[in-house]
Structures are given as structure tokens and as C-alpha cells.
C-alpha positions in Angstrom: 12.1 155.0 55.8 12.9 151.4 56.5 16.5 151.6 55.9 16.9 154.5 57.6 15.8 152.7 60.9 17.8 150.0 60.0 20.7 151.5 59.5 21.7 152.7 62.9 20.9 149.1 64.4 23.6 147.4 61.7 26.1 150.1 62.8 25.5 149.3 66.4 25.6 145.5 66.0 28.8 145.6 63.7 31.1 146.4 66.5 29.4 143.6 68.8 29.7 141.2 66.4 33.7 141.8 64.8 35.5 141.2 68.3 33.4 137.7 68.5 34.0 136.6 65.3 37.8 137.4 66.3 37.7 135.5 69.7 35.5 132.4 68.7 37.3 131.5 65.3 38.1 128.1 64.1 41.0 128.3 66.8 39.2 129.5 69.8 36.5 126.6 69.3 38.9 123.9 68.8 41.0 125.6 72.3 37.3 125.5 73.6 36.4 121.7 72.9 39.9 120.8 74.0 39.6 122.4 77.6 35.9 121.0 78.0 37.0 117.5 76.9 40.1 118.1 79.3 37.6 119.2 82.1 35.1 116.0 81.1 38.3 113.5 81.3 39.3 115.1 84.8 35.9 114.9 86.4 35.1 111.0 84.8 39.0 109.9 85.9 37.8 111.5 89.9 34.6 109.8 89.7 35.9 106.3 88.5 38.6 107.3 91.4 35.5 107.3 93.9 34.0 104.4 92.8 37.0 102.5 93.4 38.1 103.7 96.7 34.4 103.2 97.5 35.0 99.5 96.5 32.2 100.1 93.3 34.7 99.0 90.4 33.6 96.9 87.5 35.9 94.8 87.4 39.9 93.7 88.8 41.3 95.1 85.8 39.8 98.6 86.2 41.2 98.7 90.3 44.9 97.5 89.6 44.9 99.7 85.9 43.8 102.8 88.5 46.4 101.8 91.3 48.9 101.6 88.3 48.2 105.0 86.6 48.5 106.3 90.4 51.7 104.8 90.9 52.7 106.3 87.7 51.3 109.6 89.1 53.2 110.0 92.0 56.5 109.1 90.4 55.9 111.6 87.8 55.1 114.2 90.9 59.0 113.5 92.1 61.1 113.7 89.7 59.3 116.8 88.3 59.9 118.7 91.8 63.2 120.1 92.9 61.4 121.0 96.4 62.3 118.5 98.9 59.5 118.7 100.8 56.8 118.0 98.0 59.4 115.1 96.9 59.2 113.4 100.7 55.2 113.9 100.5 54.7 112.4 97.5 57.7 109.6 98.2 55.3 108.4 100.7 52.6 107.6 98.5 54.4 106.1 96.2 55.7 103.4 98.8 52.6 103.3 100.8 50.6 103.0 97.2 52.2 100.5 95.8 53.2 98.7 99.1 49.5 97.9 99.5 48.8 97.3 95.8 51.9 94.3 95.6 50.4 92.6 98.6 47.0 93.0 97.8 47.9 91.3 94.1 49.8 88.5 96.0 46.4 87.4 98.3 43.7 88.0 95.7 45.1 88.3 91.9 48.2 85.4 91.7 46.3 82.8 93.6 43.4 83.4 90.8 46.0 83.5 88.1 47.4 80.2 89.5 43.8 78.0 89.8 42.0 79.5 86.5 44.6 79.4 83.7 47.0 77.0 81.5 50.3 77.9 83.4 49.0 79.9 85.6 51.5 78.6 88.8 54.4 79.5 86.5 52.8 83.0 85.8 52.2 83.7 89.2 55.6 82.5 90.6 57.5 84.7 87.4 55.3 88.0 88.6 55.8 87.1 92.6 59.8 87.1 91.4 59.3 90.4 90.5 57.5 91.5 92.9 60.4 90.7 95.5 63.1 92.7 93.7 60.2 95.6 93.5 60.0 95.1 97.5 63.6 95.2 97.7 64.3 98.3 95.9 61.2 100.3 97.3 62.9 99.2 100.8 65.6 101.4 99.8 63.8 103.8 98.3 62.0 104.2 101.5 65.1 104.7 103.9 66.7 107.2 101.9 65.8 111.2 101.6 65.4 113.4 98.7 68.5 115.0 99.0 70.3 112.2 99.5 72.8 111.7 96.4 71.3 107.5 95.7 67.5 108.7 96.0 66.5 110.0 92.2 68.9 106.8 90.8 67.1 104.6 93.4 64.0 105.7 92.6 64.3 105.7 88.4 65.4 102.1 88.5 62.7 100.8 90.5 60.6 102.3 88.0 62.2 100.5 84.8 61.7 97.7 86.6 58.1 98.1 87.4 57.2 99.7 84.3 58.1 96.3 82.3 56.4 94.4 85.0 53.4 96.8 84.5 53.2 96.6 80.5 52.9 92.9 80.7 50.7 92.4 83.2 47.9 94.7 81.9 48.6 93.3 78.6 49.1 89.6 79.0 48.2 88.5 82.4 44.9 90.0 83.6 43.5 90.1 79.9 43.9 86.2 80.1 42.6 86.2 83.7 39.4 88.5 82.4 39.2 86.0 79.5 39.1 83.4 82.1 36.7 84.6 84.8 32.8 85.6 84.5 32.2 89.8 85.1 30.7 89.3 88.5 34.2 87.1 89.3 36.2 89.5 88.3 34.0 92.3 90.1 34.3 89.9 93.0 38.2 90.0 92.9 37.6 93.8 92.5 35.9 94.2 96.0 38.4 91.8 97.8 41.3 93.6 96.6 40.4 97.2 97.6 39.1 95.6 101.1 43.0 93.9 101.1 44.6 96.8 101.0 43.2 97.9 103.9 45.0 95.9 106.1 48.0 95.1 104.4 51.2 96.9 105.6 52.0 100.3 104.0 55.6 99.7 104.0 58.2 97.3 102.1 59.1 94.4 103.9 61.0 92.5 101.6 61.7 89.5 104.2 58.0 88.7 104.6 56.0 86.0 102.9 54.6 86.2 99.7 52.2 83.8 99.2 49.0 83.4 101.3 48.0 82.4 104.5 51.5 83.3 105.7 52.0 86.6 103.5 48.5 87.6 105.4 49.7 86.6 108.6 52.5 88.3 108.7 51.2 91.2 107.0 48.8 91.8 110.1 51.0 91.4 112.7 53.0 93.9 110.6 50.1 96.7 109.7 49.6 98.0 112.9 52.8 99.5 113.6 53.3 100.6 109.5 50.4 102.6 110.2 51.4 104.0 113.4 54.1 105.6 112.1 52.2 106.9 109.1 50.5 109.1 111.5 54.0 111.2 112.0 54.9 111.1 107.9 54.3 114.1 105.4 51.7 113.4 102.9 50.2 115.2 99.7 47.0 117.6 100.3 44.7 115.5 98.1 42.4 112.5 98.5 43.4 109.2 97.5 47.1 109.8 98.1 47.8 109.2 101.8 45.7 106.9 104.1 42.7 108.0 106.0 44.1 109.0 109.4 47.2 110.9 107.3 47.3 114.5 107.6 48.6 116.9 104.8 51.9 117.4 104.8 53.3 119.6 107.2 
């Protein structure tokens, strides 16, 4: 009598269970912890995003590492478009990111570099000297279009350049720096250097100072006007990626 009532309940469960065992094999659960790790990366990189653009980082590493991963970003979003008009948007926030990120390192990262380590003027002068041929080719890079025949060459050079410049700065200078400073220093440098690059200019002047109190000077007598004229340029539809008062591209 037992298994008799049993019987029809196994045959309706077998069906139920088959397909599942199918779906949620060994591959489905390692395509299932990848997309939630995926999804749990995305949503801890966009909240240490808001932090930062909120001024809350930990330290002056963590702010230039983020604007450096958002340079990288941006470039990345170019040369992987053939559409013009997604190239111009995200051409401006390249220059107007790392525009902002260079001055803002020139006011509040070398002059720290320079007082707080062994050899720290010749670090900061060898960095400043490639910051200037940085400034010089974004000025370029800024002038010309996408479908202009120098742009993609203009723009894939700058970025050797600033790749190497990159590489050795995360992995030489600001680890000595950090070595160098207490945490509430370097969280310190980390709150003066989002606050810089809010008045810094959002274009390359190559011309201008580079070393404060003249490179700050300069740079807002220069801001205003940058900034007016970012209110007439095309940017990306997503936050971080054009300044406050830009719209999304049109």
C-alpha cells in the first residue's frame, strides 16, 4: 500500500528533477559564481567610484589608481568604436579626465614627493617631464576629430607614453610616498586632490606652469573659460565621465 502511494509521487518528481540536474551541472554553477562575482566586482568598483567622487577615499593611491583605470577606460571605449560620434564623446573624457588628473598631481602629489622622500626633487622633476610631453600630445589629440587620418595614431602614442609613466608611478613612486606618509596624510592628499580637480582647467595647455603657485594661478584664470565651452561639447551618458554641468551627448 505504501509503495503504491509512493510510486506516483517519484514519477511526478522525476521529470522536475532531470531538466535541473541538466541546467544546474558543474558548468551552470561555475557560469553562476562567475556572473555573481562579475555582478559583486561591478557594484564594489561603482561604489568605491562614489566614494571618491564624493571625496571619501582611503587614501592618494586609491584616487589616482581609480583616475588611472578611468583613463584606461575611456581609451579602451575609442579605439573599440568605429562610430564617430561615441569616439568624439568619449575623446572628451579622456582629455578632460586626465587634463584634471595631471594638474591636480602637479599641486598636491609631486610637491609631497619632493619634501618627504630621498630624491624626491629628482622624482618629481623626471615625472613633471613627462607630464609636459603628455600635455603636448593630448593638445593634439584634442584639436583633431575622429575621422581625421592623425587621430587613432595620435591618440595610441600618447597612450605608450602614459602607460609607461603609469606602470611606474603606481609601482615605484606613490608605494614610496605611502611608505613615507601616515594613512590620515595620505587620506589628507586624497581629499585635496579630488577638491583640485575641481578647479583645474579641463583642457591641455601645454604652455602653462607646472609647478605651484604659478601652475594654480594660471590654471584659474584658465578654468573658467575651459568649462564654458564644455557646456557645448558631446559627452558619454554615464556618471563620472563628463563634468557636472555636461549634458549627454547629443
Amino acid at each position: 500500500m505504501l509503495r503504491q502511494a509512493l510510486r506516483p509521487v517519484c514519477a511526478r518528481a522525476t521529470p522536475v528533477l532531470a531538466p535541473a540536474a541538466r541546467i544546474w551541472g558543474p558548468s551552470g554553477s561555475v557560469a553562476l559564481r562567475k556572473g555573481e562575482q562579475a555582478r559583486k566586482y561591478s557594484s564594489e568598483t561603482e561604489s568605491r567610484s562614489r566614494n571618491i567622487r564624493k571625496g571619501q577615499a582611503d587614501s592618494i593611491s586609491a584616487v589616482i589608481h581609480h583616475d588611472h583605470r578611468e583613463i584606461e577606460r575611456y581609451y579602451e571605449k575609442i579605439i573599440n568604436s568605429r562610430d564617430h560620434a561615441v569616439q568624439r564623446k568619449y575623446q572628451n573624457a579622456f582629455v578632460w579626465e586626465l587634463t584634471r588628473h595631471s594638474i591636480a598631481e602637479e599641486i598636491v602629489v609631486y610637491p609631497s614627493i619632493e619634501t618627504g622622500l630621498n630624491r624626491g626633487h629628482e622624482m618629481a622633476e623626471k615625472d613633471r617631464a613627462e607630464h609636459q610631453l603628455t600635455k603636448e600630445q593630448l593638445y593634439k589629440l584634442q584639436n583633431l576629430h575622429p575621422g581625421d587620418a592623425a587621430f587613432l595614431p595620435t591618440l595610441e602614442h600618447l597612450m605608450k607614453d602614459l602607460k609607461m609613466h603609469i606602470k611606474e608611478e603606481e609601482e615605484h613612486d606613490l608605494v614610496k610616498l605611502e611608505e613615507a606618509i601616515l594613512p590620515m596624510r595620505s587620506q589628507h592628499l586624497a581629499q585635496q586632490f579630488e577638491m583640485t580637480k575641481s578647479f583645474t582647467p579641463t583642457r591641455s595647455h601645454p604652455s602653462a606652469p607646472n609647478k605651484p603657485p604659478f601652475e594654480t594661478a594660471v590654471g584659474l584664470m584658465t578654468a573658467p573659460l575651459d568649462k564654458i565651452r564644455d557646456l557645448f561639447r558631446d559627452w558619454p551618458d554615464e556618471a563620472g565621465a563628463k563634468p557636472p554641468a555636461g549634458g549627454a551627448g547629443r
